[in-house]
C-alpha positions as CSV (number, residue, x, y, z in Angstrom):
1,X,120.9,81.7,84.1
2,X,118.4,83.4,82.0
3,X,116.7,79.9,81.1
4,X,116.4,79.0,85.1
5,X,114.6,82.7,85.4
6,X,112.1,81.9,82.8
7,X,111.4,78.0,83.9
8,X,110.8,79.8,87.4
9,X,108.5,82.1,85.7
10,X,106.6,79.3,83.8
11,X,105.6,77.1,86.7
12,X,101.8,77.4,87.2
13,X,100.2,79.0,90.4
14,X,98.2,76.1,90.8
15,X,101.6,74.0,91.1
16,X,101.6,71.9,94.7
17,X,104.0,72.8,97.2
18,X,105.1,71.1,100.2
19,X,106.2,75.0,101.5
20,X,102.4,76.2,102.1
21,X,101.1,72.4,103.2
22,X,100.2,72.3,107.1
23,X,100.7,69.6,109.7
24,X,99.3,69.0,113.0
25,X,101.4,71.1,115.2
26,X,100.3,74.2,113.2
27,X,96.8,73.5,112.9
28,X,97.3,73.4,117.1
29,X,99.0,76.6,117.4
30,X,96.5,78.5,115.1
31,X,93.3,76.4,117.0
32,X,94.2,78.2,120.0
33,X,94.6,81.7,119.1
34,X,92.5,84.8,119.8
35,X,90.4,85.3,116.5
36,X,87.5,87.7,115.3
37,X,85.9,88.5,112.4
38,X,87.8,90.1,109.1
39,X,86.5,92.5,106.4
40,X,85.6,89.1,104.6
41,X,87.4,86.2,106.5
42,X,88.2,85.6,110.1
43,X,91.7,86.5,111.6
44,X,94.0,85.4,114.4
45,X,96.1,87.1,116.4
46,X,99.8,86.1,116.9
47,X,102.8,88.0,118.1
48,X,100.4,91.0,117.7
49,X,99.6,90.9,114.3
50,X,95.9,90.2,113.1
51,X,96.4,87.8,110.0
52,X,94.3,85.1,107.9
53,X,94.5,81.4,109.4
54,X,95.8,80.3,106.1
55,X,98.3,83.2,106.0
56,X,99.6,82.5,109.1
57,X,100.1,78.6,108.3
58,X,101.7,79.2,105.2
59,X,104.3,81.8,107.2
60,X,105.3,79.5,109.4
61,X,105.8,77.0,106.6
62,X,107.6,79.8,104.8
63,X,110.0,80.3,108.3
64,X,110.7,76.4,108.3
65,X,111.5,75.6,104.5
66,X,112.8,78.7,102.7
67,X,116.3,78.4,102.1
68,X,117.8,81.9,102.8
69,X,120.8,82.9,100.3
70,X,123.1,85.6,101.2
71,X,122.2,88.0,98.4
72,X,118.3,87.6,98.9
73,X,116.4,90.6,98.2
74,X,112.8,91.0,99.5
75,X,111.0,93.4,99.1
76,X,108.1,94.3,102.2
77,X,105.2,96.0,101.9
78,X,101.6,95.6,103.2
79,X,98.8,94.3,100.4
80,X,98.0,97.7,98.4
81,X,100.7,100.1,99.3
82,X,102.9,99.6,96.0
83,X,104.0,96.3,95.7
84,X,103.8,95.7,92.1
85,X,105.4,98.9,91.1
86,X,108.3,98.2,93.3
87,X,108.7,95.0,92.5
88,X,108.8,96.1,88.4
89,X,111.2,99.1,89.2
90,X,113.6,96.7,91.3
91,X,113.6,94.0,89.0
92,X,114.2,96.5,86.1
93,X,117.1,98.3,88.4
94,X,119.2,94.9,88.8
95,X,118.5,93.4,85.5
96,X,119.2,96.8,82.9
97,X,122.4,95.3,81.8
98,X,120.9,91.9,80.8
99,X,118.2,93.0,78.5
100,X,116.9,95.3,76.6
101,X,113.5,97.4,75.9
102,X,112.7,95.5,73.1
103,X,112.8,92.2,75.0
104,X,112.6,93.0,78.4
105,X,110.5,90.3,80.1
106,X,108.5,93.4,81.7
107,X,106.6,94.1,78.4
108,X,104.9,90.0,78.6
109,X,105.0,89.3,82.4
110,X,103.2,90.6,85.3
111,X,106.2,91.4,87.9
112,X,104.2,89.3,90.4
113,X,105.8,86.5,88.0
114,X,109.0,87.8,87.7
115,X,109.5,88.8,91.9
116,X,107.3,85.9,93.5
117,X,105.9,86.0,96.9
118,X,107.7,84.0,99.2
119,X,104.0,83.4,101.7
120,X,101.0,83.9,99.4
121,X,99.9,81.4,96.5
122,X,100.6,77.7,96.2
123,X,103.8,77.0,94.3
124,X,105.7,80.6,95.3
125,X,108.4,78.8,97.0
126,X,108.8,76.4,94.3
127,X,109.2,79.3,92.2
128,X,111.7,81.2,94.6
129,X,114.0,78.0,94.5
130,X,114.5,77.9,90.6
131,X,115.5,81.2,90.5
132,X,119.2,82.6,90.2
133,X,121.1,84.3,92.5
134,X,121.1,87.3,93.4
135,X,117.0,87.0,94.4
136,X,114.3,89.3,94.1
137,X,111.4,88.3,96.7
138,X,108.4,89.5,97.7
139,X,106.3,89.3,101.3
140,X,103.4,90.9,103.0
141,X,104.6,89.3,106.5
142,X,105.7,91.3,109.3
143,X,109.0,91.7,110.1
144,X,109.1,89.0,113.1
145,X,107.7,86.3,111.2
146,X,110.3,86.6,108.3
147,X,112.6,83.2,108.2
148,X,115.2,84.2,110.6
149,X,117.9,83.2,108.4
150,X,117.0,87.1,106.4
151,X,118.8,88.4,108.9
152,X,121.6,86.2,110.1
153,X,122.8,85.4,106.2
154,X,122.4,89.8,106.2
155,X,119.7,89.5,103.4
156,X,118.7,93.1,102.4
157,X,115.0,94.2,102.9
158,X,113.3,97.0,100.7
159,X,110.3,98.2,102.5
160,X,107.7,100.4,101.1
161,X,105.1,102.2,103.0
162,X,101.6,104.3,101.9
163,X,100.0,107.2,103.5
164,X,96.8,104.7,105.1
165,X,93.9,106.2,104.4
166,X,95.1,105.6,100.6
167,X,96.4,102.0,101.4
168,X,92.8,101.6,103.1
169,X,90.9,102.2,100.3
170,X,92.6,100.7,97.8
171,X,92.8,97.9,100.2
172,X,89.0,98.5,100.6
173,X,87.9,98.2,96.9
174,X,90.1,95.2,96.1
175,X,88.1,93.2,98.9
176,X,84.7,94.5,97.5
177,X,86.0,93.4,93.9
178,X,87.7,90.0,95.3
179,X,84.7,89.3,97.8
180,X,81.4,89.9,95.8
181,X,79.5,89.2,98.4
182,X,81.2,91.3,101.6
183,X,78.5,93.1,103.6
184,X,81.1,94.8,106.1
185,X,80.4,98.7,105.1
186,X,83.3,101.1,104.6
187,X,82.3,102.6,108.2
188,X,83.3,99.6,110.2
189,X,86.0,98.4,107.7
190,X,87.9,101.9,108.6
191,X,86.8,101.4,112.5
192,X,88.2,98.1,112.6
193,X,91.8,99.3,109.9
194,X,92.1,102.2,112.7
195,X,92.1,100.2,115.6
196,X,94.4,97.5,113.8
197,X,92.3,95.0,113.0
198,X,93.1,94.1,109.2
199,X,95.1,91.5,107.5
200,X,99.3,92.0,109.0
201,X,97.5,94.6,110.9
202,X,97.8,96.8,113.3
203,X,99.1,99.3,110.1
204,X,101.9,101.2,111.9
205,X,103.1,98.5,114.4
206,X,104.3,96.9,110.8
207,X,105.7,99.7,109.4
208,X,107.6,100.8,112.7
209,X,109.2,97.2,112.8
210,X,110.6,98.5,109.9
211,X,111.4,101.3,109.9
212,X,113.2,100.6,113.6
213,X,115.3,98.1,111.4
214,X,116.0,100.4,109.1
215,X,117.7,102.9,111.5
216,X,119.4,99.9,113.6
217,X,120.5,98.4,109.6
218,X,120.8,100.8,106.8
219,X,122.6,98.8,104.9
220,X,120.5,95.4,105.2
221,X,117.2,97.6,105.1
222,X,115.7,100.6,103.1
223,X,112.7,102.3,103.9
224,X,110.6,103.8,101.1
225,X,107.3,106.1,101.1
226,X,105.1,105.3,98.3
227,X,105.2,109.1,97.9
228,X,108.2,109.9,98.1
229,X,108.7,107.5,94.8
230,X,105.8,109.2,93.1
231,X,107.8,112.6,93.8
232,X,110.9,112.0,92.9
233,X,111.2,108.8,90.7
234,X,114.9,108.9,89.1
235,X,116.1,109.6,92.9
236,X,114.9,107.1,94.2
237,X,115.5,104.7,91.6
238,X,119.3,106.0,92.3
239,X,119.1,105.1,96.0
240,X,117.6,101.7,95.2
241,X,120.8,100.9,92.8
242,X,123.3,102.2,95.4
243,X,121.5,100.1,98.2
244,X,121.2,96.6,96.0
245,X,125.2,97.3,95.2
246,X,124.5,98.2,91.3
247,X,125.0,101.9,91.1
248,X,124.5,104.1,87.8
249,X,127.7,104.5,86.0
250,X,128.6,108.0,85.1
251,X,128.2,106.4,81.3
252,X,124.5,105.3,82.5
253,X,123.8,109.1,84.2
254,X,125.1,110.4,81.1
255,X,122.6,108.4,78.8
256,X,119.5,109.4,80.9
257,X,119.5,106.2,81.4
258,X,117.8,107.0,85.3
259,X,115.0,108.8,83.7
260,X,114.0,106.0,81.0
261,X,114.4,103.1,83.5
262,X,111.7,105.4,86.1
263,X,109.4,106.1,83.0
264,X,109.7,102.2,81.8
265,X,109.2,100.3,84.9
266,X,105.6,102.6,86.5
């Protein structure tokens, strides 16, 4: 099992996958949408939500070929409002009995290796397919355009979400940084985040998907503030083993073992 996670993690995000290739009938659908212009690349709209072309070809890709397993775990969030530390905390929370600090994978791999996007980079759904069972996953889609079989197989959702004026900036920066040559200011890049008009935009229609689920589904889905983590590590690291079914022994409690996995995994 251990060898399967670390061929997953060795295949090369270059690799081709037939998962983000596009046929006719999505070029058709995404031809005809309502579109303007992004911070740095245009965007559609479809079922409300303003997303890249690209994005949106390889979700519906995503929606026909990922196979679904019961014990999925996928972690939402929109771009810059915590992904990567939740993916290293929740990968750290399900894995603590199967290594140790000394050769945990966390110290050599980015956790963008280790809990792959299931909609973002050639080869991710390769990836997702060689891992074992149970599966952490990562996506940036909104909740409708998730493969429906996450929720008739009862998959279980982690969602995170940011105050967003911080998941604007730091959205904000990352652009300038990715996009040298962006000439949008900061001005109309917040007029056009406020009025929803950003990649899986509108901000809150996302999170109140949700967070809706959340209420409807506590036990498929868990809602998470970014700073509520950042207050209280260690409880919500206990919440996040309770929901994924791997609680903290009284043996583990004991240990402080809560406390070292929070400071190990930020």
């Amino acid at each position: 099992m251990a060898r399967l996670q670390s061929d997953a993690m060795e295949i090369s995000d270059n690799c081709p996958s037939e998962a983000v290739s596009t046929n006719t009938h999505t070029e058709n659908i995404v031809a005809t949408l309502p579109s303007r212009e992004g911070w740095s690349t245009p965007l559609v709209l479809y079922n409300n939500c303003w997303i890249r072309p690209h994005s949106l070809k390889d979700a519906m890709a995503v929606q026909d070929k990922l196979k679904a397993r019961p014990d999925d775990i996928i972690l939402a969030a929109h771009p810059k409002c915590g992904t990567t530390w939740l993916k290293a905390l929740l990968f750290t929370v399900l894995n603590r009995s199967r290594y140790t600090f000394a050769d945990h994978p966390l110290l050599t791999v980015r956790p963008h290796q280790l809990v792959p996007f299931i909609a973002l980079r050639p080869g991710d759904l390769d990836r997702a397919e060689m891992l074992p069972s149970p599966r952490l996953l990562s996506s940036h889609l909104p909740l409708p355009l998730l493969p429906p079989a996450v929720f008739t197989l009862g998959c279980r959702i982690v969602c995170v979400c940011r105050e967003p004026k911080d998941a604007f900036l730091s959205r904000w920066h990352f652009e300038k940084k990715l996009n040298q040559g962006m000439s949008l200011g900061m001005d109309e890049a917040f007029k056009m985040f406020s009025e929803g008009c950003s990649p899986y935009g509108p901000f809150w229609d996302r999170y109140l998907e949700y967070w809706k689920e959340s209420l409807a589904r506590p036990r498929q889905v868990m809602f998470l503030r970014y700073e509520e983590i950042m207050l209280d590590t260690p409880k919500v690291i206990r919440k996040l083993a309770s929901f994924l079914g791997v609680p903290f022994t009284q043996e583990e409690e004991g240990g402080r073992v809560v406390k070292h996995k929070s400071g190990s995994s930020c």
